[in-house]
C-alpha positions as CSV (number, residue, x, y, z in Angstrom):
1,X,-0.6,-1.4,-27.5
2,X,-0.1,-2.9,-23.9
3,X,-3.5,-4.1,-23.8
4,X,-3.0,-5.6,-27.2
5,X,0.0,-7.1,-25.7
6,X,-1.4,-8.5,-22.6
7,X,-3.8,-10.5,-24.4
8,X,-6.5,-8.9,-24.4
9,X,-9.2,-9.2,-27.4
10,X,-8.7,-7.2,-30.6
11,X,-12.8,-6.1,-30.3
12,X,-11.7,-4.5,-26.5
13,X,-8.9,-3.3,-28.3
14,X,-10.8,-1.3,-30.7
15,X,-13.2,-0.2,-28.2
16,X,-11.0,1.3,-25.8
17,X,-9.1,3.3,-28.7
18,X,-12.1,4.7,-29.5
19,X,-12.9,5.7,-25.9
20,X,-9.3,7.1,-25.5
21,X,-10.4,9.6,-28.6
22,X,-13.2,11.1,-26.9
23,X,-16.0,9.5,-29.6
24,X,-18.2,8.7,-26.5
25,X,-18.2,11.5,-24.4
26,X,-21.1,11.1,-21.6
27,X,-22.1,13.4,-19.0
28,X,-19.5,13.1,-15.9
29,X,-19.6,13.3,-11.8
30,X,-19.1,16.8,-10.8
31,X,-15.9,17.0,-8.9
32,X,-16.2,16.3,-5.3
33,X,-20.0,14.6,-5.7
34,X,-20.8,11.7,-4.1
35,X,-23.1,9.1,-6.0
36,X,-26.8,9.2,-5.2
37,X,-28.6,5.8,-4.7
38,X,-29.1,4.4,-8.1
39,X,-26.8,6.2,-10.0
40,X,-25.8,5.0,-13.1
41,X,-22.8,1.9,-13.2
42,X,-19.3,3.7,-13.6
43,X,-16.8,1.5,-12.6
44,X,-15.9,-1.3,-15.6
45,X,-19.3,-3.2,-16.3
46,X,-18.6,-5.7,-18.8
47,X,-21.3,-5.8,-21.5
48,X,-21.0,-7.9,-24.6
49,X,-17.0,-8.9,-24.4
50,X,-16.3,-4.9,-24.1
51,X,-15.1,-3.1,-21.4
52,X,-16.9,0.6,-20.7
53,X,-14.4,2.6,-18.3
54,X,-15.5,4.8,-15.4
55,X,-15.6,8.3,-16.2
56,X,-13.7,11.5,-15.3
57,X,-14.9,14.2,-13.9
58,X,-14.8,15.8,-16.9
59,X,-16.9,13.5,-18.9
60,X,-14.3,11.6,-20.4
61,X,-13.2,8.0,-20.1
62,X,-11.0,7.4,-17.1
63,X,-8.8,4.4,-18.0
64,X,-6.4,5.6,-15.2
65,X,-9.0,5.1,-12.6
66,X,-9.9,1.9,-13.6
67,X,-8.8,-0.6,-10.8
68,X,-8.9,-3.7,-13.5
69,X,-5.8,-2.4,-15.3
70,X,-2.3,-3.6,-13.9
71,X,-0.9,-0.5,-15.8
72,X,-3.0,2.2,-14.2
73,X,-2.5,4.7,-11.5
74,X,-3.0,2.8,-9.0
75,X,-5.9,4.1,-7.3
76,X,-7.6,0.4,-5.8
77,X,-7.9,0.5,-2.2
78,X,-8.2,-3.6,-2.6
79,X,-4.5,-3.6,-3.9
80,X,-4.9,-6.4,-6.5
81,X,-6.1,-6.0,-10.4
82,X,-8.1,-8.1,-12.1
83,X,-7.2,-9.8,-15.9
84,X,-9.7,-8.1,-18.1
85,X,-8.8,-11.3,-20.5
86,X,-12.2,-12.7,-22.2
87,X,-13.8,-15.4,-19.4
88,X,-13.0,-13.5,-16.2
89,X,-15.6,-11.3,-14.8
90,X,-15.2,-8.0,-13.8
91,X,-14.9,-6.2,-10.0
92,X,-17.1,-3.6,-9.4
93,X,-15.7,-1.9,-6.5
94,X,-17.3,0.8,-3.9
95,X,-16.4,3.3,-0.7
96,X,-19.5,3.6,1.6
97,X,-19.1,6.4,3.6
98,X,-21.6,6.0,6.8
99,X,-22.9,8.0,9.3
100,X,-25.1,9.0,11.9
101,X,-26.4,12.2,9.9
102,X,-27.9,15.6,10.7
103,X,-30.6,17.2,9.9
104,X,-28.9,20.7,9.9
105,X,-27.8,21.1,5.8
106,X,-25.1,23.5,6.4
107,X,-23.5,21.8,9.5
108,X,-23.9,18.1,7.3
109,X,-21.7,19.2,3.8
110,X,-19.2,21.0,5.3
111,X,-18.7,18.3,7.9
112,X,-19.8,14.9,6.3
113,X,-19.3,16.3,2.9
114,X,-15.9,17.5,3.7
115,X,-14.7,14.1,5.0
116,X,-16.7,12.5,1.4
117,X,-15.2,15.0,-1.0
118,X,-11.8,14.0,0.5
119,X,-12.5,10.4,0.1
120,X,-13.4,11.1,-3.8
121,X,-10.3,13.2,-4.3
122,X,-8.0,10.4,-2.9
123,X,-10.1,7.6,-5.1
124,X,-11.1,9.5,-7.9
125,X,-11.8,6.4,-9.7
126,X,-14.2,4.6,-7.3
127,X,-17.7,5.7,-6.5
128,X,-18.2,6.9,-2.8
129,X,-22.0,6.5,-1.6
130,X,-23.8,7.9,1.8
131,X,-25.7,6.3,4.1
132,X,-27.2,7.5,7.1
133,X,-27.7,5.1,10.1
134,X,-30.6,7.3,11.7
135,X,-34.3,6.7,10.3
136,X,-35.4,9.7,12.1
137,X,-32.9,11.9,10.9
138,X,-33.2,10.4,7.2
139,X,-36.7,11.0,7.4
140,X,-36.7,14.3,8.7
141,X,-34.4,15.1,5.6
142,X,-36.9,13.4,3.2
143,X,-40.0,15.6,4.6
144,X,-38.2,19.1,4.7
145,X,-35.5,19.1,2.0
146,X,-37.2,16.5,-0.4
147,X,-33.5,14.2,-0.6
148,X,-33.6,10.8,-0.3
149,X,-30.4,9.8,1.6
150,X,-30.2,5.6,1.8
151,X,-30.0,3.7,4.9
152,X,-27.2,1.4,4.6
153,X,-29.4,-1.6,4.4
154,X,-31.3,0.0,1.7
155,X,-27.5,0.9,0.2
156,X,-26.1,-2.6,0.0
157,X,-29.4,-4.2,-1.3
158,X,-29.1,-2.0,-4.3
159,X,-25.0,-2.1,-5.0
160,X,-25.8,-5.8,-4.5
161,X,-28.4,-5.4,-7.2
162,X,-26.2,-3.1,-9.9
163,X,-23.5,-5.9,-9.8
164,X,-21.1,-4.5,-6.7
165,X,-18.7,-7.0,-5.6
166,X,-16.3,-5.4,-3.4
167,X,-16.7,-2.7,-0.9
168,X,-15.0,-0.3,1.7
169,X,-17.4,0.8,4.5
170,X,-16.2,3.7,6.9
171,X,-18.0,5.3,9.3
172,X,-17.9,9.0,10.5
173,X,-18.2,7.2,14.0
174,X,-15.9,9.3,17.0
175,X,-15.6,6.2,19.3
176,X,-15.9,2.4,19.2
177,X,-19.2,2.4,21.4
178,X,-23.0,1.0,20.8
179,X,-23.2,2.9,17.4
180,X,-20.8,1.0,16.0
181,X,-21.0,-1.9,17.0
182,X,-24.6,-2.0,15.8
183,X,-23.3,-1.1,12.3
184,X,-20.9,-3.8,12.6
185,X,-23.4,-6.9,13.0
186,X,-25.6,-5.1,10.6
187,X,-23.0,-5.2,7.8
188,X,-22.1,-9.2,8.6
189,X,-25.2,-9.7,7.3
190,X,-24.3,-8.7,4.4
191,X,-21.2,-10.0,4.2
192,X,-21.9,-13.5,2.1
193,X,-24.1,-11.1,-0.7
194,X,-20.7,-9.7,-1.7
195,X,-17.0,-11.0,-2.2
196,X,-15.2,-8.7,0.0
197,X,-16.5,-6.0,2.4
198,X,-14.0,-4.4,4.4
199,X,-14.7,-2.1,7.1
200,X,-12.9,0.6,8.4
201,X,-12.3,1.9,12.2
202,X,-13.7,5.2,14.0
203,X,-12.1,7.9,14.7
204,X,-10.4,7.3,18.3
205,X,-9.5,3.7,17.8
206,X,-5.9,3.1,18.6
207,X,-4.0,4.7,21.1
208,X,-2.2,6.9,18.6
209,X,-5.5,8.4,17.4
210,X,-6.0,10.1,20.2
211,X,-2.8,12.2,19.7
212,X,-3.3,12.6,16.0
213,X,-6.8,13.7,16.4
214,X,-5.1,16.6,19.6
215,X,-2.2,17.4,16.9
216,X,-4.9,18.2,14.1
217,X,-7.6,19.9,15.7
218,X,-6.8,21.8,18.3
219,X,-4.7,24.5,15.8
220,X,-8.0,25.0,14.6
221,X,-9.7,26.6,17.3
222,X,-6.9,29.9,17.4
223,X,-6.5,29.5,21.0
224,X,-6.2,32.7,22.4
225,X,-3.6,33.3,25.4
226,X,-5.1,31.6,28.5
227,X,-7.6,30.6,27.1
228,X,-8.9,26.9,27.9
229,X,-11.2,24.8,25.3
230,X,-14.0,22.6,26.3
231,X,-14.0,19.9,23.8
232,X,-18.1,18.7,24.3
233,X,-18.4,15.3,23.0
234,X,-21.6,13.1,23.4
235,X,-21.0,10.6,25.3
236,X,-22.7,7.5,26.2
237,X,-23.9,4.6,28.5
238,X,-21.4,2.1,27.0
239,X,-18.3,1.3,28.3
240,X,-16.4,2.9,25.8
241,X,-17.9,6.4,27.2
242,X,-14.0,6.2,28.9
243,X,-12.7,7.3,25.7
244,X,-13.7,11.0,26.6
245,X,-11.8,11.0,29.6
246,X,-8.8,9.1,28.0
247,X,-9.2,11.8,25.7
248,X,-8.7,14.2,28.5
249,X,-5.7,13.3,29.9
250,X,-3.9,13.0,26.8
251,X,-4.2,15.9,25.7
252,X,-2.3,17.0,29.4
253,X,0.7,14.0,28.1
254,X,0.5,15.7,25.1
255,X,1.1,19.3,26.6
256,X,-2.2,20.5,25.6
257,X,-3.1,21.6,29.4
258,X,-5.7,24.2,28.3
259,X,-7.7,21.0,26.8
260,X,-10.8,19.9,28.6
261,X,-13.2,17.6,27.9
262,X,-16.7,16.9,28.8
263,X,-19.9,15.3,27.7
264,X,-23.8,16.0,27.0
265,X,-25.0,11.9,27.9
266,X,-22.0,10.9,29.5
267,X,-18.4,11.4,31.5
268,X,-16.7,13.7,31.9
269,X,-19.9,15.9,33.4
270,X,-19.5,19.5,32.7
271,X,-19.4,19.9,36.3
272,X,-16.4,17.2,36.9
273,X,-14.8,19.8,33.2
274,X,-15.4,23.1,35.6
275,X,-14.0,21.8,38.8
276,X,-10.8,21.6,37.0
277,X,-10.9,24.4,34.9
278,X,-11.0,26.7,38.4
279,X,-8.0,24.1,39.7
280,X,-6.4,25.1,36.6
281,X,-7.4,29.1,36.6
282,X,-9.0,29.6,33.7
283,X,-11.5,32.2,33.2
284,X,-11.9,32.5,29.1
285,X,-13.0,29.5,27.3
286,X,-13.4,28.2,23.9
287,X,-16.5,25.7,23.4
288,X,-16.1,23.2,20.4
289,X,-18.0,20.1,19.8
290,X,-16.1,16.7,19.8
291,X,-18.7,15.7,17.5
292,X,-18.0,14.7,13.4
293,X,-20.9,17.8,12.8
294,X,-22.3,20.4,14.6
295,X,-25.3,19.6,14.9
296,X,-28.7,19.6,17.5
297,X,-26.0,19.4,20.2
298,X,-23.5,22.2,19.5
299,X,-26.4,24.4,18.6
300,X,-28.8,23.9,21.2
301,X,-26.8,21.5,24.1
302,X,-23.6,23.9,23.6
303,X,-24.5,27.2,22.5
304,X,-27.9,27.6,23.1
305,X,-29.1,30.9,24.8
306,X,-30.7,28.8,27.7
307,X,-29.8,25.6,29.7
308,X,-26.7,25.0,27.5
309,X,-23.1,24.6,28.6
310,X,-22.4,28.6,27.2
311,X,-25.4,29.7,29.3
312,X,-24.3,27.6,32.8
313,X,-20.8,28.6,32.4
314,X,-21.5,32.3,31.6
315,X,-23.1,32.7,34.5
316,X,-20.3,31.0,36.8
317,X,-18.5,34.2,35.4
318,X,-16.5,32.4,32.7
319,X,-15.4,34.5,29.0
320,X,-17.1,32.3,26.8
321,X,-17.4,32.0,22.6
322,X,-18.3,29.3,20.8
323,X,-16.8,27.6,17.9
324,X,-19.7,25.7,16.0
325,X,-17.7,23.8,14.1
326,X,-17.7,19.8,13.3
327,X,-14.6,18.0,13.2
328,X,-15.7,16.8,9.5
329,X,-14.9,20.0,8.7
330,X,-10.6,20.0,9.6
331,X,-9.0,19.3,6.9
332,X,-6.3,17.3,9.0
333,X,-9.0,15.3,10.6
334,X,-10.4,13.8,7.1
335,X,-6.8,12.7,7.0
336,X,-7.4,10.6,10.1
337,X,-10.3,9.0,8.3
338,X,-8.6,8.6,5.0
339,X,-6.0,6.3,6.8
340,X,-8.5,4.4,8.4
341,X,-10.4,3.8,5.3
342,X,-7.3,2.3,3.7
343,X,-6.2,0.4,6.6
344,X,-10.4,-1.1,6.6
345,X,-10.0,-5.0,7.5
346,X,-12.4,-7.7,5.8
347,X,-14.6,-9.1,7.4
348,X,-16.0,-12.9,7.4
C-alpha cells in the first residue's frame, strides 16, 4: 500500500506483492558468505519497469534490505534512497573488503573471513566481495586450493560491468604505510567508472585507534600474572613504520606496561623489545602477531622452531608460548573496522 502510495507503478505494485508471497523463491546467500566474482545481481536490477529485490539469506525476497526504499530498515551505508518511480535508474551498491591475503586457509577465514562475515551481518542487504592485493599469494591459492580470489582491478572491472554504481572499499590494512597507499592511487583510477567510491581507513589511523585497538585485543591473549606480551607486527621501510613504536608507548599511557612491541622488517627490533623487557623484569612472555592474520610470519618469523623470535628468546632464558592468532579473528577488533567502513570518505 505505501509503494502504491508513493507513486509508484501499479505493474511494480503487482510484482512486489507477488514477491512478498514467496511465489519466486530462488536459491539464497548462505549466511555469513561473501559473494564470489561473478555472482549473480542481488541488489535491485531494474529489468523491464519491475523491480527484483535482493534476497535473504533464506531465499526469500528481502525488501527490507533493499537500500532504494525510503521505508526500509535502513541498512545503506550511502545514507540516501533512491525514488524507485518509473524514469529513474536504480543504485546498485557494494562493500569491497581488501586485503593483503594469505596463503594459510585456516589462518585466512577465521581472520579475514571473520572481519567479512561481520561486515555481512551489519549490511545484510549489500553484497560484500574480496579481493586480494597480492598476485603471488592469489596465485599460490589458485595452484593449491583451485579458488579464484579477484584482484581488485580484476573486481572493479567486473562490478563495473554487472551495473555497480556505488561502492565501499575497506582494507584489512594495520597501518597507513606503502600498502595502502598503493591501493589508494590504484582505486582513483577507478574512480570516474563509478558514481561514488568511498574508501575506508586502516586499522591504526587516528590517534584513538591506537587505544581502541589496546582496549580490544589485549583481553584476548589471558595474560597471565607477570607475564609480558610481545605484540610482533611487520613493519616497514616507510615512514609510517613509527606507528609500531607509537603503538608502544601507548599501550604504557594506557596502563598496559606488560605490552611490548616489535617488528620482523622494521622498528622496534626485537632486540630494542628485549632490552626493555629485562629493564622491565619480565621473564614469561606471550608472543602474538600485530598482524590482521597469522600467517608466514607468525608461523615461521614468530613461532618457528629455528631463527624465529620464540627460538632467540628461549634461549636468552625467557618462558615463552605463543598465541597464533590474527587480529581478524577478535571479535572487538572487526568492530574497529566496521566503524571505519561506515565512516569510508569518497573520493574524487
Amino acid at each position: 500500500p505505501q509503494a502504491a502510495e508513493d507513486g509508484v507503478p501499479a505493474g511494480v505494485v503487482r510484482r512486489l506483492a507477488q514477491l512478498l508471497e514467496g511465489q519466486h523463491r530462488r536459491g539464497g546467500q548462505q549466511e555469513g558468505e561473501t559473494l564470489p566474482l561473478g555472482a549473480r545481481k542481488r541488489i535491485c536490477p531494474r529489468k523491464d519497469g519491475l523491480v527484483h529485490a535482493p534476497e535473504s539469506p533464506s531465499g526469500f525476497p528481502d525488501f527490507g534490505a533493499c537500500p532504494l526504499w525510503n521505508f526500509c530498515s535502513g541498512a545503506d551505508i550511502f545514507s540516501s534512497c533512491t525514488s524507485i518511480k518509473r524514469g529513474i535508474s536504480m543504485k546498485k551498491q557494494a562493500i569491497i573488503m581488501v586485503s593483503f591475503g594469505t596463503t594459510r586457509p585456516q589462518t585466512r577465514e577465521r581472520a579475514i573471513g571473520g572481519i567479512e562475515r561481520a561486515v555481512q551481518a551489519r549490511f545484510p542487504g549489500i553484497p560484500v566481495f574480496r579481493a586480494f592485493t597480492s598476485h603471488i599469494v592469489i596465485r599460490e591459492i589458485e595452484k593449491n586450493e583451485g579458488i579464484s580470489v579477484p584482484s581488485l582491478d580484476t573486481l572493479l572491472a567486473s562490478l563495473k560491468e554487472e551495473g555497480y554504481t556505488r561502492l565501499v572499499i575497506q582494507p584489512t590494512h594495520i597501518i597507513h604505510g606503502e600498502e595502502y597507499e598503493k591501493l589508494h592511487a590504484q582505486i582513483q583510477g577507478f574512480v570516474r567508472n563509478f558514481e561514488e567510491i568511498r574508501l575506508g581507513a586502516p586499522l591504526l589511523n587516528r590517534t584513538e585507534d591506537y587505544f581502541a585497538l589496546l582496549k580490544a585485543a589485549i583481553p584476548f591473549y589471558h595474560l597471565q600474572p607477570e607475564e609480558a606480551l610481545i605484540w610482533m607486527g611487520h613493519g616497514t621501510a616507510h615512514f609510517a613504520d613509527a606507528a609500531y613504536s607509537a603503538m608502544d608507548s601507548m599501550a604504557k599511557d594506557a596502563g598496559y606496561e606488560q605490552v611490548f612491541v616489535t617488528t620482523v622488517e622494521g622498528y622496534p627490533t626485537l632486540a630494542a623489545a628485549e632490552k626493555k623487557l629485562r629493564r622491565a623484569g619480565y621473564r614469561k612472555l606471550c608472543l602474538a602477531p600485530l598482524m590482521v592474520v597469522a600467517g608466514d610470519h607468525a608461523e615461521n618469523d614468530m613461532a618457528g622452531p629455528k631463527d624465529s623470535f620464540s627460538s632467540a628468546l628461549a634461549q636468552q632464558g625467557y618462558q615463552v608460548r605463543c598465541v597464533l592468532a590474527g587480529l581478524g579473528e577478535i571479535p572487538a577488533v572487526q568492530e574497529i573496522y566496521l566503524s571505519h567502513l561506515q565512516q569510508a570518505k569518497t573520493l574524487s
